[in-house]
C-alpha positions as CSV (number, residue, x, y, z in Angstrom):
1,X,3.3,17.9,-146.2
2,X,5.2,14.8,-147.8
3,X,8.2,15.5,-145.7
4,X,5.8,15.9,-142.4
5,X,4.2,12.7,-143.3
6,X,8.0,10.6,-143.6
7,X,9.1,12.5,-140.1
8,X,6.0,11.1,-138.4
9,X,6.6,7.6,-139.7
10,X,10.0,7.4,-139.1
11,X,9.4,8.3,-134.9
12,X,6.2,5.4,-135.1
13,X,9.0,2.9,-136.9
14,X,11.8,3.6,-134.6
15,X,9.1,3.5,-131.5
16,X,8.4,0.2,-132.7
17,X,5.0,0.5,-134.8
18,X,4.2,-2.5,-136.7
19,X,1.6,-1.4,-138.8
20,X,1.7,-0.7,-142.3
21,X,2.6,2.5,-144.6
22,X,-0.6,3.2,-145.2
23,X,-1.5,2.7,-141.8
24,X,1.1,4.8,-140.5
25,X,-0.1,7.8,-143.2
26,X,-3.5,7.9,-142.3
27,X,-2.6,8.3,-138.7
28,X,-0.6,11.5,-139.4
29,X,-2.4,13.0,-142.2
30,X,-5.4,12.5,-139.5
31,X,-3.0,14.7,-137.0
32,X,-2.2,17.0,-140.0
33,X,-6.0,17.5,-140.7
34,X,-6.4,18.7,-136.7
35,X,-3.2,21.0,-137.0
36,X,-4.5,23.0,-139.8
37,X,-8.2,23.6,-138.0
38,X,-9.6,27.1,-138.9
39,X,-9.6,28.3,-135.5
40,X,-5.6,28.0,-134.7
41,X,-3.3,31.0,-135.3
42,X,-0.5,30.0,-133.4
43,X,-0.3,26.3,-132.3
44,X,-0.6,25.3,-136.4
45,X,1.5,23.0,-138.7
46,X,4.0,25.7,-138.2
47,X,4.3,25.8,-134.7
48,X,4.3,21.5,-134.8
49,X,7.3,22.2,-137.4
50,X,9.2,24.1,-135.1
51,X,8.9,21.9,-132.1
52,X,10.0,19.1,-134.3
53,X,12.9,20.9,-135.8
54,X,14.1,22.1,-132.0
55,X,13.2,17.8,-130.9
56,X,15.6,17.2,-133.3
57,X,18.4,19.6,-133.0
58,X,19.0,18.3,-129.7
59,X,17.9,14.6,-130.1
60,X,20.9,13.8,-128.2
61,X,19.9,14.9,-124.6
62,X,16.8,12.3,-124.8
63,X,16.5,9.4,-124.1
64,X,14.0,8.3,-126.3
65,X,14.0,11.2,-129.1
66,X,11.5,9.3,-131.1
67,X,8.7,9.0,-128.0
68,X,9.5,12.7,-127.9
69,X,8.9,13.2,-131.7
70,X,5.5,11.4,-131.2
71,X,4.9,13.4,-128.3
72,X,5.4,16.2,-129.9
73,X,2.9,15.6,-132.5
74,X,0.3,14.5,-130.6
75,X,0.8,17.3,-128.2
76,X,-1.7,19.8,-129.1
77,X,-3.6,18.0,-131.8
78,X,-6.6,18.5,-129.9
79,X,-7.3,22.4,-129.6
80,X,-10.1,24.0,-128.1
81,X,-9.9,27.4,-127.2
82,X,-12.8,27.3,-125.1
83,X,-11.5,24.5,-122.9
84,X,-10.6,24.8,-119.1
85,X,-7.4,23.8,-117.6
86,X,-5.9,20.9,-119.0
87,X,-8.9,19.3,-121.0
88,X,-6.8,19.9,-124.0
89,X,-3.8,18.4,-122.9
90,X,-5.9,15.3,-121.1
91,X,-7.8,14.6,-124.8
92,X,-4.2,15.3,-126.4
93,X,-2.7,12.5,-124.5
94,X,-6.6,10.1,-124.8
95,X,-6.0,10.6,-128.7
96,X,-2.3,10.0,-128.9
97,X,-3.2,6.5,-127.3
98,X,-5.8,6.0,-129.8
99,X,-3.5,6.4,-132.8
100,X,-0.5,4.8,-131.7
101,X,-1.9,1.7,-130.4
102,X,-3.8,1.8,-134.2
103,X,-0.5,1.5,-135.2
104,X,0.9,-1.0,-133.6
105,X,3.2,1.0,-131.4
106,X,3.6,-1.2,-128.2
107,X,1.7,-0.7,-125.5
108,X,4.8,0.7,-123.4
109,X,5.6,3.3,-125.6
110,X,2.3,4.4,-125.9
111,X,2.1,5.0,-122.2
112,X,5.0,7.1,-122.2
113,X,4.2,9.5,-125.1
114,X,0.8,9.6,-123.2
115,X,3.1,10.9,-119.8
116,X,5.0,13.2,-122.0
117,X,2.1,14.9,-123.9
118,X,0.1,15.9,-120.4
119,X,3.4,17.6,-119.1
120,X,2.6,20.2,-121.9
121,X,-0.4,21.3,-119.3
122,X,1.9,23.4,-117.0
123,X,5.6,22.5,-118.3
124,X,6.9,21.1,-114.6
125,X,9.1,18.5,-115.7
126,X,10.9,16.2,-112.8
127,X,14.9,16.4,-112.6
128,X,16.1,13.5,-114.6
129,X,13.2,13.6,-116.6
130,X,15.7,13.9,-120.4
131,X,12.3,12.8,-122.4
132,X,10.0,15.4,-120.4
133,X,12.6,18.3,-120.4
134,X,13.5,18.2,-124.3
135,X,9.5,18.3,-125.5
136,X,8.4,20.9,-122.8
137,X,11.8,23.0,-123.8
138,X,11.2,22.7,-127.2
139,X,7.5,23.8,-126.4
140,X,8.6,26.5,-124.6
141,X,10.9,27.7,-127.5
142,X,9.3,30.8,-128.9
143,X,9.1,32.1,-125.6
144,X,13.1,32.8,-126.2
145,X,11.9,34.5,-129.9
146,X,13.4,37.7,-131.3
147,X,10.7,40.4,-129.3
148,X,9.2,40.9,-132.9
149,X,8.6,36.9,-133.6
150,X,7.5,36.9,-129.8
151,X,4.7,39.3,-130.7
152,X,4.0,37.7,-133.6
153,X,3.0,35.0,-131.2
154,X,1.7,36.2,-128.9
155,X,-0.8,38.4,-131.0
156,X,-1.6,34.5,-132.9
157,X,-2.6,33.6,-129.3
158,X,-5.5,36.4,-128.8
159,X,-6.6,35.7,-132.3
160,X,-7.3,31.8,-131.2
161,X,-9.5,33.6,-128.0
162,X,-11.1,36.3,-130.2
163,X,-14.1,35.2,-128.6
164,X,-13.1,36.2,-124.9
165,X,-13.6,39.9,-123.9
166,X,-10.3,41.9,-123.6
167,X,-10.8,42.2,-119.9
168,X,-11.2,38.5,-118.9
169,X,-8.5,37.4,-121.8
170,X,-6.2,40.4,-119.8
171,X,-6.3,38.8,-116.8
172,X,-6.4,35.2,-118.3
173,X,-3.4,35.3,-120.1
174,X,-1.4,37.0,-117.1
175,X,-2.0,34.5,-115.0
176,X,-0.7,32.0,-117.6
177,X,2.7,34.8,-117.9
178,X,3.2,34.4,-114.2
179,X,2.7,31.1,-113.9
180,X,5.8,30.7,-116.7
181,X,7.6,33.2,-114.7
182,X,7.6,30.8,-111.6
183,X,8.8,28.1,-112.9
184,X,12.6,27.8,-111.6
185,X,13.4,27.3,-114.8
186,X,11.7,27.7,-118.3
187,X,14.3,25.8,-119.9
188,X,15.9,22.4,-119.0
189,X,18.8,21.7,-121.3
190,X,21.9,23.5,-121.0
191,X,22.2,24.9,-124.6
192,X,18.6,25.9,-124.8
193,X,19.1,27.4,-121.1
194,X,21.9,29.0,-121.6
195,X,20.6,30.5,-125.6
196,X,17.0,31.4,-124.6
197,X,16.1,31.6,-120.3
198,X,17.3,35.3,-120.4
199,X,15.2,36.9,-123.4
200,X,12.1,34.6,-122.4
201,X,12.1,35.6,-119.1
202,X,12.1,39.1,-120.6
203,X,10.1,38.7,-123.4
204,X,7.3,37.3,-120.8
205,X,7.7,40.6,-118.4
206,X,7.7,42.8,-121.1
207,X,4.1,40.9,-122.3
208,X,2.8,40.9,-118.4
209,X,3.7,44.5,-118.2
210,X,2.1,45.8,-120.8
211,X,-1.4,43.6,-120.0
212,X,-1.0,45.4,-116.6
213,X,-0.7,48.6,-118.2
214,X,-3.8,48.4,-120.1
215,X,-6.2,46.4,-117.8
């Protein structure tokens, strides 16, 4: 987690924190401690990882790439499963505040990696919006998977709602598939458009299909 813990306080430096190391490591191994929770399958340290490694990969189209680093760790660091609507996302963005202004991260900045971590809710990201359209893509990212690694996911997902019968997590999770599917576009950037809009958009059918199938 070393590594993790040097990726998180290079984006607070480069945001412009001012606190100290130790500081700074506190606030992400306190991040780190909610992304490895018992009850997550799928949105883990690995899933953090992989937004991170897609944030940077294509640092370039952003803006800011270090707001959307912090963004992206704050993003799900608070998951309940047995939250409605966007309570996650809303105490995402309230903790996110918390810890970066603890940091020193200017007031500013904070703000905006607030903004960025509740567009994670439904993924609707304004034209323009280079910040808003590289963390919700990167998000997004699995949805494009290899159909195996996409399975892999979404069987993580069910695991996380063991606790909801199969006929209410059925519908549930279809109406979070079709509300993917009408977005005009699940990905923003042209190189993770042009690699991964086809196979998610299939990868999400195939998924709604087969919910429909058994329901």
């Amino acid at each position: 987690m070393t590594e993790l813990i040097e990726r998180w306080r290079a984006a607070a430096r480069a945001a412009g924190a001012t606190g100290d190391d130790r500081t700074l490591t506190r606030a992400g191994e306190e991040l780190l401690t909610r992304w490895r929770e018992p009850h997550r399958h799928y949105h883990t340290v690995r899933h953090l990882t992989a937004v991170l490694d897609v944030v940077d990969g294509h640092a370039a189209w952003a803006g800011r790439p270090d707001l959307v680093r912090l963004a992206a760790w704050c993003h799900d660091a608070v998951y309940d499963p047995h939250a409605a609507g966007d309570v996650n996302e809303r105490n995402s963005a309230e903790l996110a505040g918390t810890l970066l202004a603890r940091t020193g991260v200017p007031a500013a900045e904070v703000a905006e990696v607030r903004r960025l971590v509740l567009l994670t809710a439904g993924h609707a990201v304004a034209v323009g919006d280079r910040d808003g359209a590289l963390l919700c893509d990167a998000d997004l990212a699995i949805l494009a998977a290899p159909p195996a690694a996409y399975d892999g996911y979404a069987s993580a997902i069910r695991r996380e709602y063991a606790h909801v019968p199969e006929p209410e997590f059925r519908a549930g999770r279809a109406r979070v598939l079709e509300s993917l599917l009408a977005l005009p576009a699940l990905f923003r950037l042209p190189p993770l458009a042009a690699a991964g809009e086809a196979p998610a958009r299939a990868n999400l059918t195939r998924e709604l299909v087969a919910l429909r199938q058994t329901g």
